[in-house]
C-alpha positions as CSV (number, residue, x, y, z in Angstrom):
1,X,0.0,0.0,0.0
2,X,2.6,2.3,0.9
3,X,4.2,1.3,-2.3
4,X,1.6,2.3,-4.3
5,X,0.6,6.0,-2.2
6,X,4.4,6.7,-3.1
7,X,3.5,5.9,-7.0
8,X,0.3,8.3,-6.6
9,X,2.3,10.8,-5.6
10,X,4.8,10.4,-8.5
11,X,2.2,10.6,-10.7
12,X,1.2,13.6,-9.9
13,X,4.6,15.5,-9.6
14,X,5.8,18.0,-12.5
15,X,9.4,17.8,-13.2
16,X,10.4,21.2,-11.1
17,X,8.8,19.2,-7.9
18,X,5.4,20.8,-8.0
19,X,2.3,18.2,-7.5
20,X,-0.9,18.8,-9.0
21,X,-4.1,18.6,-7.3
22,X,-5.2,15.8,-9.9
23,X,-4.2,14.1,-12.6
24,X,-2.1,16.2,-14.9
25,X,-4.4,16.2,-17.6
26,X,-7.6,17.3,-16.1
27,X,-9.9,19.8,-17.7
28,X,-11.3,21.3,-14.8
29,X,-8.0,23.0,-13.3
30,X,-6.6,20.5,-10.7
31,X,-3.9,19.9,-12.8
32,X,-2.2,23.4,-11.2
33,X,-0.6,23.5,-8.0
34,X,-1.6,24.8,-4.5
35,X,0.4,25.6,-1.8
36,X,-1.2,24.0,1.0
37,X,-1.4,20.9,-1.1
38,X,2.4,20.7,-2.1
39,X,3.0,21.2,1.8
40,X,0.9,18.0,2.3
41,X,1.8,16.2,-0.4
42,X,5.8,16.1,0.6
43,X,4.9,14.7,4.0
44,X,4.2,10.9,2.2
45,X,8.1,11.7,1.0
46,X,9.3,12.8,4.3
47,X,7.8,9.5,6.6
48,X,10.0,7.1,4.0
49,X,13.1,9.5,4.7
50,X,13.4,10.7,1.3
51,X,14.0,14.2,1.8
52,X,15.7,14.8,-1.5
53,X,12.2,14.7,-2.9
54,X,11.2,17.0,-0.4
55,X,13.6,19.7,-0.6
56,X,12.9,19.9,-4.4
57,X,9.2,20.7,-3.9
58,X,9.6,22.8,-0.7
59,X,12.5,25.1,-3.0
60,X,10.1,25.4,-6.0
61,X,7.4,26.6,-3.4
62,X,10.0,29.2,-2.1
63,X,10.8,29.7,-5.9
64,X,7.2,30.8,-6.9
65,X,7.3,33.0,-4.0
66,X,10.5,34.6,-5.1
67,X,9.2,35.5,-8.7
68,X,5.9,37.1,-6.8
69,X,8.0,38.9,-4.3
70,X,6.8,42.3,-5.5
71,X,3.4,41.5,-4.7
72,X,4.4,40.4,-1.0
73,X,6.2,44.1,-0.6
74,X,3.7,45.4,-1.9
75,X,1.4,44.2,0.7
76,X,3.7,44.5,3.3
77,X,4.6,48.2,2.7
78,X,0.4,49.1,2.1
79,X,-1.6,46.8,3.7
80,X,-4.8,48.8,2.9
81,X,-6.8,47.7,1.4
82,X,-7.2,44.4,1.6
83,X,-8.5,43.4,-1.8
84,X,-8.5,39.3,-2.3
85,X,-5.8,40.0,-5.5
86,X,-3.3,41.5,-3.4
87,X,-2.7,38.2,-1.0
88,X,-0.1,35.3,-1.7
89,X,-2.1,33.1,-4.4
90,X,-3.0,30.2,-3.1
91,X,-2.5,28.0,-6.7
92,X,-0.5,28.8,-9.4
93,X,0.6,27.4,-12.9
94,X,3.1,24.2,-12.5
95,X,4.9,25.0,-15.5
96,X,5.4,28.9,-15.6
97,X,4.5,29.6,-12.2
98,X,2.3,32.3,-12.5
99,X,-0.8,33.0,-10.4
100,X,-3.9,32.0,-11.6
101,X,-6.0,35.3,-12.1
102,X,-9.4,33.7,-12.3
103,X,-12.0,34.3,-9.4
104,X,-11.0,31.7,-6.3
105,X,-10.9,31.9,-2.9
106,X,-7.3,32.8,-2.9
107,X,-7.2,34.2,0.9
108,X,-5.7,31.2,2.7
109,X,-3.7,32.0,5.2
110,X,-3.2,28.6,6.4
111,X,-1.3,27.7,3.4
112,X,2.1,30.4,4.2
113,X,1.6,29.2,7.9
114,X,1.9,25.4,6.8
115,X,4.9,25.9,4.4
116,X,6.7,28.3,7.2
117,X,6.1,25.3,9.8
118,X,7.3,22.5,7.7
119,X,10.3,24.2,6.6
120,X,11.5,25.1,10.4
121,X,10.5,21.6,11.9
122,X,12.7,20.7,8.5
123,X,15.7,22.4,9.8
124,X,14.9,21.8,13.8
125,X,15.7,18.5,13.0
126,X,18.8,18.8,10.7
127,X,17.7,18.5,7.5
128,X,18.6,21.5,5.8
129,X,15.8,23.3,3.7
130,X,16.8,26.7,3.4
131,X,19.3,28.0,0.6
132,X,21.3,30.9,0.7
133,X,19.1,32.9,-1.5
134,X,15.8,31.5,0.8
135,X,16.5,33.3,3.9
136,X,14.9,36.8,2.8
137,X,11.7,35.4,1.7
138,X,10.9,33.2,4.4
139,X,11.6,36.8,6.3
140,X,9.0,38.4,4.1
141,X,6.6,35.6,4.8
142,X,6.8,36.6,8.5
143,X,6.4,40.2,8.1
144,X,3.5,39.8,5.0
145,X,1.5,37.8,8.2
146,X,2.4,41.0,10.1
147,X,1.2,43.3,7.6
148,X,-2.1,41.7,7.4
149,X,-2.5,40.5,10.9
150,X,-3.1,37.2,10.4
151,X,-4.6,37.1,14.1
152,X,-7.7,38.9,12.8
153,X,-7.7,38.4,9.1
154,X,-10.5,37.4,7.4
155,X,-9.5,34.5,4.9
156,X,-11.1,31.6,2.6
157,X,-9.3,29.0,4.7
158,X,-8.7,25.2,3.6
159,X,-11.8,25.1,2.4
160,X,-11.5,28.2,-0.1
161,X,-15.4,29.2,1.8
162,X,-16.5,32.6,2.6
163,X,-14.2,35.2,4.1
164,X,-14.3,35.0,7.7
165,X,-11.8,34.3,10.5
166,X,-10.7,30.8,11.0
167,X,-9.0,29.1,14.0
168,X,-7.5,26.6,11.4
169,X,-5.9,29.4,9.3
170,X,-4.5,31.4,12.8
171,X,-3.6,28.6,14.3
172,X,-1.2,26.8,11.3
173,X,0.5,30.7,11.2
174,X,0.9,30.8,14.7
175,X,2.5,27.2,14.5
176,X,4.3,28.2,11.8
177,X,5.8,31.1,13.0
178,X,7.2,29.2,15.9
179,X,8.7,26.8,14.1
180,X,10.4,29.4,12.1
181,X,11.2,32.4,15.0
182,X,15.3,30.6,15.9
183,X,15.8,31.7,11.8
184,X,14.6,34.4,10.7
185,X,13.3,37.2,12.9
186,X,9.6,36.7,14.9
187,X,8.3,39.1,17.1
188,X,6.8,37.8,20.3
189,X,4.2,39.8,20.3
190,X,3.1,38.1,16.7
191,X,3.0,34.8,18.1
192,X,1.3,35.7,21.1
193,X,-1.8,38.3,19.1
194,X,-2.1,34.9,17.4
195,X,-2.4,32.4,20.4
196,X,-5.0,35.4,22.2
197,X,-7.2,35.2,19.3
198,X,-7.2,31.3,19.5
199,X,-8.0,31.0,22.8
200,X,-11.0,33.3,21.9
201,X,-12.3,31.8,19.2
202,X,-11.5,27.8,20.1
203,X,-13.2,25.3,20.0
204,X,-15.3,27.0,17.2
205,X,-13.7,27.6,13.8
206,X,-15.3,30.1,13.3
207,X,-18.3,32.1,14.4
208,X,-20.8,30.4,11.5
209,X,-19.1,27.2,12.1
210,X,-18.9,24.9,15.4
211,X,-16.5,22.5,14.2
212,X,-14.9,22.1,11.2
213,X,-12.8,19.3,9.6
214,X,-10.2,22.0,8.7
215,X,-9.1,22.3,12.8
216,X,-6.1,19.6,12.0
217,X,-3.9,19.5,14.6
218,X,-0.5,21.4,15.0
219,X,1.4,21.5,18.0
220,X,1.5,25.2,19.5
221,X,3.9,24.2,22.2
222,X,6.2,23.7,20.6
């Protein structure tokens, strides 16, 4: 079985390291990449210790990043207003690595907390992640949750829904950011806006929904 999860995942990995949502040749637009999904998707790699695999999609994540990086300054130098076309896009072309302009629901903050938090437990545990040339994006990352204070910031979450605040977005940044604060530079005070807002809003989601299968679990303590 595990055998075959591994050839799955194969499947559907473009040659730069991206993984589509679906099958490659789909018609409806799965074939394109998402964030969230890549972060996911590298964890099957990472439980059979082949890391090699994972550093190549975790750089080409960073890499899309880097060619957007004008749009993150952007944001992180005017913050107002928040217009959905202004955040990190949340899926982007495999191949050329542009954003996909169609309407989505491209607010999902989870999705930079997730990547931030796999890359430090990454390098926590000696496996190096992080290239010379990474260092000032993963920086930006931080200070782009600053800018739009994540703590309060009404995204589409996992499940690309309406905009509203979402414990599982907040709470994967917040996780995120800890995991990242020993290598680039985290402000307390970001972590702990993010932990107060938790502890007001858990064990909802959110305030139209109780519970929600998007309230995975990421170790804050840590």
């Amino acid at each position: 079985m595990l055998t075959n999860s591994l050839e799955i995942l194969k499947a559907l990995q473009y040659s730069n390291g991206l993984f589509a949502a679906a099958r490659k040749d789909v018609k409806t637009g799965y074939n394109r990449a998402w964030i969230r999904d890549n972060v996911y998707s590298v964890l099957g790699f990472e439980a059979v210790g082949n890391f090699e695999e994972v550093k190549k999609t975790l750089h080409a994540l960073l890499d899309i990043l880097k060619k957007h990086e004008y749009k993150i300054d952007w944001m992180i130098k005017q913050p107002l207003p928040k217009h959905s076309y202004r955040y990190i896009h949340a899926r982007y072309d495999p191949i050329t690595n542009e954003e996909i302009h169609e309407q989505w629901g491209n607010k999902q903050n989870d999705s930079i907390g997730a990547l931030l938090f796999k890359i430090g437990d990454l390098e926590r545990r000696g496996i190096n992640i992080i290239r010379d040339e990474d260092k000032n994006i993963i920086q930006k990352l931080v200070d782009y949750l600053q800018a739009i204070e994540y703590w309060h910031d009404k995204d589409n979450g996992m499940w690309e829904e309406n905009e509203e605040v979402h414990a599982s977005s907040i709470g994967a940044c917040v996780a995120g950011l800890k995991k990242i604060k020993d290598i680039v530079n985290v402000p307390q005070e970001l972590i702990e806006k993010g932990e107060e807002a938790l502890n007001n809003l858990l064990p909802r989601e959110s305030l139209t929904k109780e519970v929600d299968l998007a309230l995975f679990v990421f170790d804050l303590s840590i």
